[in-house]
N, C-alpha and C positions, 0 to 999 in steps of 0.2 A: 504494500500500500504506500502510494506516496503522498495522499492531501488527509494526511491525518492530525490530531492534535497533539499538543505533545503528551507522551507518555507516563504514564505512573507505574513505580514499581513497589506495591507494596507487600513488606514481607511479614511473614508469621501468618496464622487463619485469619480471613475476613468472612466467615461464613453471615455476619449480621448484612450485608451490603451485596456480596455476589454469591453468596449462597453454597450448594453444594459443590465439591470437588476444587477449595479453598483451602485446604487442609496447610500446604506450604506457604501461600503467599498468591500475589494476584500481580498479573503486569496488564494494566489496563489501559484501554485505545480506544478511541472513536472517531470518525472518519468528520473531518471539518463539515460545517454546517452551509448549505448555499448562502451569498453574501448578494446584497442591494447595490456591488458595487463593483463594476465588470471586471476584472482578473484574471490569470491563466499560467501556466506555465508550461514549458516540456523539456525534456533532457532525450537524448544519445548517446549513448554508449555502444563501444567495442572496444572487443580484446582477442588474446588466445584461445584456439580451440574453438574456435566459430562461435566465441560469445557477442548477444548483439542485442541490446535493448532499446524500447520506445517507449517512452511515457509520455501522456500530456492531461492535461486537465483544463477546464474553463468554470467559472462562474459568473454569478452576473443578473439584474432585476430582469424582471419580464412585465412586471406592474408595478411600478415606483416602486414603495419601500412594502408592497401587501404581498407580491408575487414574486419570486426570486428561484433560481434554477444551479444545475452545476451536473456538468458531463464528465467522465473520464476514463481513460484508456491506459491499456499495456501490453507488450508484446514484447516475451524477452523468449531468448533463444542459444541453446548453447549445447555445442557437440559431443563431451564428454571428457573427460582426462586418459581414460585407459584403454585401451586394446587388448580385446582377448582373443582366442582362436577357439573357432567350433568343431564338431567332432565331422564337421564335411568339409575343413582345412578353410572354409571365411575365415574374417578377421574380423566380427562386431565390433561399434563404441559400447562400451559402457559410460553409465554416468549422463547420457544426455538427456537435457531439460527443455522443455518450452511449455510457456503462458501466454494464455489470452486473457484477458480480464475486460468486461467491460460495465462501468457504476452509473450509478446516476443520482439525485435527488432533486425533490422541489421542498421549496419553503413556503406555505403561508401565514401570515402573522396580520389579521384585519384588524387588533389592538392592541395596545400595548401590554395587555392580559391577559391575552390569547395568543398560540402559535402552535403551528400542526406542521412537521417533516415525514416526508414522506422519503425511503430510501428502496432502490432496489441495486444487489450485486450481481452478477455472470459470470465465470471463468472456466477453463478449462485448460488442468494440465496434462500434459502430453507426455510422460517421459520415458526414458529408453529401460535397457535393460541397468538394475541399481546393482554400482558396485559395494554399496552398504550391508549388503548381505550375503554376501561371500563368505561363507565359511573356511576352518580352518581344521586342519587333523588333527583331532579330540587326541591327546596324548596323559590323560592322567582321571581320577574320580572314576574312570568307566566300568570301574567295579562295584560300585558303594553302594551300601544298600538302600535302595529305593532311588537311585542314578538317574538322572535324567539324561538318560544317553552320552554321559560322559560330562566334560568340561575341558579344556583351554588351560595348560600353566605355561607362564614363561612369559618373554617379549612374543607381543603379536608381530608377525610378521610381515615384514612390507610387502605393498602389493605390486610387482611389476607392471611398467607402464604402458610394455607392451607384449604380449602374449602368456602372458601370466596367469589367465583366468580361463579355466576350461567352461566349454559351454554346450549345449544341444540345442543350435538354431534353425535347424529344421522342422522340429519337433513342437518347439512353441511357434514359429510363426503357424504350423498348419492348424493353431488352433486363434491367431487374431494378429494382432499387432504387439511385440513384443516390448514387455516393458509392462508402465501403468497410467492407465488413461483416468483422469479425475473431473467430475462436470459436478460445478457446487453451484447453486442458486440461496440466494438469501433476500428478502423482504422483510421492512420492518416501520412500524407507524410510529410515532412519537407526537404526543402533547402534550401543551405547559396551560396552566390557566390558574390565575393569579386573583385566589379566592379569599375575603379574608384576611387573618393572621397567618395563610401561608402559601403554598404552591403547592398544587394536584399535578403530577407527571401519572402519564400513562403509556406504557409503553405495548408492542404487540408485535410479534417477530415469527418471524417462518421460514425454515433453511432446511435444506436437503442436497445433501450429498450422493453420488453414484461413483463408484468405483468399481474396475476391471483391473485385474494384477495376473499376467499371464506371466511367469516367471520358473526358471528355473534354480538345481539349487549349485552355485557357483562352487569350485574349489581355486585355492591358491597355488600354483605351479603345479597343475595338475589336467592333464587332456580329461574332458567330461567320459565319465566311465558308467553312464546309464546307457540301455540297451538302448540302440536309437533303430525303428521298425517303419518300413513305409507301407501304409495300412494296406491289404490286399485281401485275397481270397487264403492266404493262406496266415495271416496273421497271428503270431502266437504270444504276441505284449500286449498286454490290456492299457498302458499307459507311457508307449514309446519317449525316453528320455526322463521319464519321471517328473513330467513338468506339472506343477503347483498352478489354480488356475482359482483365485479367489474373487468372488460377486458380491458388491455389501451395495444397500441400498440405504441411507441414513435418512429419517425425518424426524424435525426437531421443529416444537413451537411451543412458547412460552408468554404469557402475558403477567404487567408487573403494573400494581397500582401503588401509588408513595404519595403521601402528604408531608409537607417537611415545612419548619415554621418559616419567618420571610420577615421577624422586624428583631430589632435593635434590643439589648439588653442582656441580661448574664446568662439567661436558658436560652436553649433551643433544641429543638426536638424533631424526629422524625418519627412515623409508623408508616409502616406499609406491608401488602398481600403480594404473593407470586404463585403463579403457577406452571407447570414444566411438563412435558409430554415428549417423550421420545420414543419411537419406534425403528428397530431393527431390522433386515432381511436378509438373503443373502445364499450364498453359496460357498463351500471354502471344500478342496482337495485338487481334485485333478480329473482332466482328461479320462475318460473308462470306453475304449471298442468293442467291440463284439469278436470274440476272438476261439481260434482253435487250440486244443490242447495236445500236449505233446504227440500223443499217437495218431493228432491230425483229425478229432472228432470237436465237434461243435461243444463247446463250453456250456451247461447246463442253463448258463446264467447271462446266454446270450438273450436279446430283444431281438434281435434282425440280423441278417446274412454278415459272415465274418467279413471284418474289416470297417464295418459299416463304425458310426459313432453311437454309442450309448448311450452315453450320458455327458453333459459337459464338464458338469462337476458335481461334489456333493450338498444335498442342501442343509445349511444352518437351521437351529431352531430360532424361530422367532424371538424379539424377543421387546417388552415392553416397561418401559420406565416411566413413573407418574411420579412427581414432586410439588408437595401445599405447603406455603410455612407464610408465617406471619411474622415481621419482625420490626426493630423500633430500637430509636437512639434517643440518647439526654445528653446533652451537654453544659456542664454550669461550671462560670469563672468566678469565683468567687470574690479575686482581688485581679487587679493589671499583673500578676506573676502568676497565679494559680491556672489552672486548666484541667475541667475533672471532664472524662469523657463514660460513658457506661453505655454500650450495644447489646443485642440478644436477639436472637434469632430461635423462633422452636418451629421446628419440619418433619416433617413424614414422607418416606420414600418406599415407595410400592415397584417390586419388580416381577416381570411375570414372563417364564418361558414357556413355549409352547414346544412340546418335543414331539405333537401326532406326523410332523413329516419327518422322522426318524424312523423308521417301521422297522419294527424289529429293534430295536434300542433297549437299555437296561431301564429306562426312567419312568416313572411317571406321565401320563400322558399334559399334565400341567403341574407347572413349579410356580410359587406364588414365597414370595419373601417381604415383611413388611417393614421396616426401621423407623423408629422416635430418635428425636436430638434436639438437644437445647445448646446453645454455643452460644454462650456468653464471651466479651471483650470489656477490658476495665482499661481503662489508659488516664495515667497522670501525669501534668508536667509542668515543671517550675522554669519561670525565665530570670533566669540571675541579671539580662540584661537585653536589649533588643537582638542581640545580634549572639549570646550563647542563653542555652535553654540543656536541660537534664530530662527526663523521661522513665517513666516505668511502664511497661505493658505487659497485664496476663491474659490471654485467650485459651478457648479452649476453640480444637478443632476437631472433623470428624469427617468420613468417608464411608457412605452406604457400604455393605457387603453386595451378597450377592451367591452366585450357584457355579460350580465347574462345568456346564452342561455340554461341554464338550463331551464327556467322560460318555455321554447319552447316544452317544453314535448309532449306527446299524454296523458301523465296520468295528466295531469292539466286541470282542467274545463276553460272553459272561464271566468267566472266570480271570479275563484282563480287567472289567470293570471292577470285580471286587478286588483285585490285587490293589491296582489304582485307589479304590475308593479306602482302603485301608491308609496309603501314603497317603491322599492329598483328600481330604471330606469331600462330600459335593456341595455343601453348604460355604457359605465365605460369610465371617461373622463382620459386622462393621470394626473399622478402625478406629481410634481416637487420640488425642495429643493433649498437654497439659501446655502451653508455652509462656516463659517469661522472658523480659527482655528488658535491660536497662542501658540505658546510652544518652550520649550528649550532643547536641550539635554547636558548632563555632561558625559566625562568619565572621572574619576579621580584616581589616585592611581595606576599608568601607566597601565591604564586599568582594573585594579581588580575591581571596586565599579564606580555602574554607576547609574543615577537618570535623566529620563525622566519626566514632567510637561509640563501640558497642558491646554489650558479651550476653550470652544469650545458654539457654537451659531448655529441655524438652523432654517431657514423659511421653513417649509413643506406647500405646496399647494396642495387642492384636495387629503387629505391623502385617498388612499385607503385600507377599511377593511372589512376584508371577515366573515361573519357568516350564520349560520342557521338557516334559513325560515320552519317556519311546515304549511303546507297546506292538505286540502283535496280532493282528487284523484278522478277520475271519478267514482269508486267502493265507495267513501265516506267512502275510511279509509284516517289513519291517515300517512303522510310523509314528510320527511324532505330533505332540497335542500340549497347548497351555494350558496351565493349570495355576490357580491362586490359590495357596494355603495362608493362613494367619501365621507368620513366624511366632510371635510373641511379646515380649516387651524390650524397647529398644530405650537407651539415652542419648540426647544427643548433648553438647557443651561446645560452646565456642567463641569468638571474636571474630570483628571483623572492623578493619578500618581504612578511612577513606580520604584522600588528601588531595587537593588540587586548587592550582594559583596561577592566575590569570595575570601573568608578568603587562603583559602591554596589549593592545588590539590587536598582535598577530600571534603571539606567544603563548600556549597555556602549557601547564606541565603538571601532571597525574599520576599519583601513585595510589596503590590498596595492597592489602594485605588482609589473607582470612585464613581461619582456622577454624579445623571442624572435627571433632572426634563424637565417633558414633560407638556406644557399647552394647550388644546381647545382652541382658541383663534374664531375660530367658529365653528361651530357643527351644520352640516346637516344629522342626522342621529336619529333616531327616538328611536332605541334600545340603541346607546349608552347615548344619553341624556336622557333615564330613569334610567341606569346605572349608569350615573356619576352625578344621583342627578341635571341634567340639568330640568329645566322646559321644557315641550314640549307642543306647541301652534301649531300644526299644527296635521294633520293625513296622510300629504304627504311626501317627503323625504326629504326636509329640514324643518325646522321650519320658520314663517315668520319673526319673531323677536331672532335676536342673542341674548341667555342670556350672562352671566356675565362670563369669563374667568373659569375655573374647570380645577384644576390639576389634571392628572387623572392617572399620574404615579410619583410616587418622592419615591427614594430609595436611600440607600449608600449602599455602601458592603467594607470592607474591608477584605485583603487575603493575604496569603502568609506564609510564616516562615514552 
C-alpha cells in the first residue's frame, strides 16, 4: 500500500480496541481518507532480476467540500532470484512475484456532523514457484517419540543461485499454473456522526480471499526424486511428482459500533459492540488419477478409464468462526502529570467444523467449540516533564482454541488417528498471557534526539504451537499434517531500547537494542521436549512429571546506524 497513514505499532495485547488474535501486539494502518483538495502522486521503479514497479494514486473534490473521490493503482513485477532444474532438464525461476492492485474511495460529509466513506480494494497476486519452502534433509529428532517426521540441526544451508533446487515441472504445470495465484477483494463503509457529548462510528466490512497453490515439494542440491508419470492408458502413479495442490476460499465480514466521548475535561470514555463472521472452504493435498496396479488391472478405486483425473485435490472440512464482544474504555487525568487509563473487553468465540465431506473420516460428523474472555488493560503514566514521561502497563491477553480437524481425514487409518490423537488432542484449549510492562520515554534537544527504554514480563498459559505430524494413509504411503497442541506455560522477560537523533535536515542516526529470553516453565509437548533437551516420561501429550525449566529461546540483537 502506498497512500496510507502513518502507522502504529502497538505492542503487548490490545484485545479492548482490535479484539481477537491481539494477543502480541497490533501494527495498525489505514488507507488515507479522499481529500476536497486535488493531489496525486506516482513512483517507478527498477532493478535486478526483472524487478519493475508502478504506483500512482489521485484525489480530489467532485462537489466542493460534500463530495470528494480518490483512485489508485499498482503493478509490481519481479522475476525471481534463483534457478533451479526440473526433472525434464528446464531450468524454472523461482521466487517470482507480480501484483495488480486496484482501490478506490468516495467521501461524503453534507455537515460538519456527518461523514460516510465508502472504500473498495482488488488485487491479485500472481507468483511463481516459492523458494521459501524448500526443504532440507531432516538429519537429527527423526527418531523421537511422537516425531514429526524428523527436524533440521545445524546451519541451514544456502541455497544455490543456480541449479540448486530440484523440481517436477511437468507435473504441476499439467495441473494449472505453477506457483500461487491470490484474488482478495475487500469493501468496507465507514460513518462518523457527531451526537451529543460524543461520536457514533460505524463501521461494516467484507473481504474475501481465493487462493490456488499448485506447488511442489523443493529439495536443496538435490534433482527432484518423485516418480514423474505422463498420465496414459497405462498409468500406475496416482499423483505423478507428488505435487501439493491447495484451494482455500476465505470470507470475512464484521461490523463495529463505538461511541466515544468528544468534549474537554479529565474523563473520557468509550463503549462499543462488534461482531465477526468468518467462513472457510477449500481443498488441500494433491492431484489423485485413475490409475493401474502393478499387475496392470484397474485400481479398485478408480472413477473412470486409467489415466483419466480423479480428483483434483482433497476437500477440507468447512469450517466456521462467529465473534460478539462488547467492550469500553475510561480514561481520567487526575493532575497535568497523572494519566490513568482502564480498557476491557468481554467476547465469545464460537467455532464450528463440518467434517460430513470427509467420508469415511475418524470424527464426528460436527465439531462445535465455544470460548469466554474478559481482557482487561490498566495503563498508568507520570510526566516528570513535557518532553520525559515513565509508564506502567498490565494487560491481559488471549487466543480462541480450536480443533486439529485435520487428524478427520478419509486418508487417515483408524489406528493412525488414534496414535495421532494420543500425541496431539483434537481439541486446542485457548491460550492466554499475563503482561506487564514499564518504560520511559525522553525527547530531548527540542525534539531532535529521542531514547525510549523498556523491560517487560509475561505469563503465557496453554502456549499454543503448531507443527508436522507424518503419518501413514490408507494407500500406506507416507504424509504429513499440522497439528496444534497447547505446549504449556511459557515466560517470557526482556528489554528493549531505542535511540535516535536527528543531527541536521539530512542526517538522522538510529540505534536499538533488545533482549528477549523465553522459558518452558512446563512442557506438554512430546516433540518439543525432545527438542529442547527436555526429558520425556510419557508417550501421551503431556508428560507426567514436569522436568526442570529449558530456555528454549534467549537472543540479543542489536541495530541500527
Amino acid at each position: 500500500l502506498d497512500d496510507i497513514e502513518p502507522v502504529e505499532v502497538l505492542k503487548g495485547p490490545q484485545a479492548a480496541n482490535f479484539g481477537r488474535g491481539s494477543l502480541a501486539g497490533v501494527i495498525s494502518y489505514r488507507t488515507t481518507r479522499p481529500s476536497n483538495e486535488f493531489k496525486g502522486k506516482a513512483s517507478v521503479s527498477y532493478g535486478d532480476d526483472g524487478f519493475k514497479e508502478i504506483a500512482a494514486n489521485i484525489t480530489g473534490p467532485i462537489a466542493g467540500d460534500t463530495l470528494s473521490f480518490k483512485l489508485g493503482g499498482r503493478f509490481y513485477d519481479y522475476d525471481g532470484q534463483y534457478t533451479g532444474i526440473s526433472s525434464d532438464g528446464r531450468r524454472p525461476r523461482f521466487g517470482s512475484e507480480q501484483t495488480k492492485r486496484l482501490s478506490g474511495a468516495l467521501r461524503w460529509a453534507p455537515s460538519e456532523t456527518f461523514d460516510l466513506t465508502l472504500r473498495a480494494f482488488g488485487s491479485q497476486n500472481s507468483d511463481g514457484l516459492y523458494n521459501n519452502i524448500i526443504s532440507k534433509t531432516l538429519n537429527c529428532f527423526q527418531t523421537a517419540p511422537g516425531a514429526r517426521g524428523g527436524s533440521y540441526c545445524g546451519v541451514i544451508p544456502t541455497i544455490p543461485l543456480n541449479g540448486g533446487i530440484g523440481v517436477d515441472l511437468a507435473d504441476i504445470e499439467r495441473q494449472g499454473k505453477p506457483g500461487v495465484v491470490q484474488d482478495s477483494f475487500l469493501y468496507s463503509l465507514e460513518s462518523n456522526w457527531k451526537a451529543g457529548p460524543g461520536i457514533a462510528t460505524a463501521l461494516i466490512s467484507w473481504n474475501r480471499q481465493d487462493e490456488d497453490w499448485i506447488v511442489d515439494d523443493y529439495v536443496i542440491n538435490t534433482s527432484a526424486a518423485n516418480i514423474s508419470q505422463t498420465p496414459g492408458p497405462t498409468m500406475t502413479v496416482a499423483n505423478p511428482g507428488d505435487i501439493t495442490r491447495l484451494i482455500q476460499i476465505k470470507e470475512y465480514q464484521s461490523q463495529e459500533l463505538r461511541f466515544a466521548s468528544d468534549t474537554d475535561g479529565p474523563v473520557s470514555w468509550l463503549l462499543g459492540l462488534y461482531n465477526y463472521k468468518q467462513d472457510n472452504s477449500g481443498f488441500n493435498g494433491g492431484p489423485r488419477y485413475n490409475v493401474n496396479l502393478a499387475n496392470g488391472v484397474a485400481a479398485s478405486t478408480n472413477t473412470g478409464p486409467t489415466g483419466t483425473l480423479r480428483e483434483l485435490s482433497q476437500p477440507e472440512s468447512p469450517l466456521g468462526i462467529k465473534n460478539q464482544a462488547v467492550f469500553g474504555s475510561i480514561s481520567y487525568n487526575p493532575s497535568d502529570r497523572w494519566h490513568l487509563t482502564l480498557e476491557g473487553r468481554y467476547a465469545t468465540d464460537e467455532f464450528t467444523t463440518n467434517n460430513t465431506v470427509q467420508v469415511g473420516g475418524n470424527c464426528a460428523p460436527e465439531l462445535k467449540a465455544k470460548f469466554k474472555s474478559f481482557t482487561p488493560r490498566g495503563t498508568a503514566r507520570f510526566d516528570f516533564s513535557e518532553d520525559v514521561n515513565a509508564y506502567l502497563s498490565i494487560a491481559r491477553g488471549s487466543k480462541p482454541g480450536g480443533f486439529n480437524n485435520a487428524v478427520c481425514g478419509a486418508t487417515i487409518p483408524a489406528a493412525e488417528f488414534t496414535r495421532l490423537s494420543a500425541i496431539t488432542p483434537l481439541s486446542v484449549d485457548e491460550e492466554s498471557s499475563l503482561n506487564y510492562e514499564l518504560g520511559t520515554k525522553m525527547r530531548l534537544m527540542d525534539g531532535r534526539m529521542s531514547l525510549d527504554a523498556a523491560v517487560f514480563f509475561t505469563d503465557w498459559s496453554d502456549q499454543q504451537v503448531t507443527g508436522s505430524q507424518t503419518y501413514r494413509t490408507v494407500t500406506n504411503t507416507t504424509a504429513n499434517i499440522s497439528l496444534t497442541t497447547n505446549a504449556g506455560k511459557t515466560e517470557v522477560k526482556g528489554l528493549e531500547l531505542n535511540w535516535r537523533w536527528k543531527i541536521n535536515a539530512i542526517w538522522d542516526v538510529n540505534a536499538s537494542y533488545g533482549y528477549t529470553e523465553a522459558t518452558f516453565k512446563e512442557l506438554c509437548d512430546n516433540v518439543l521436549a525432545v527438542l529442547t533437551a527436555t526429558p520425556v516420561t510419557s508417550t501421551g501429550p503431556c508428560p507426567s512429571a514436569v522436568a526442570s525449566p529449558t530456555v528454549v529461546v534467549n537472543f540479543a540483537n542489536a541495530a541500527g546506524f
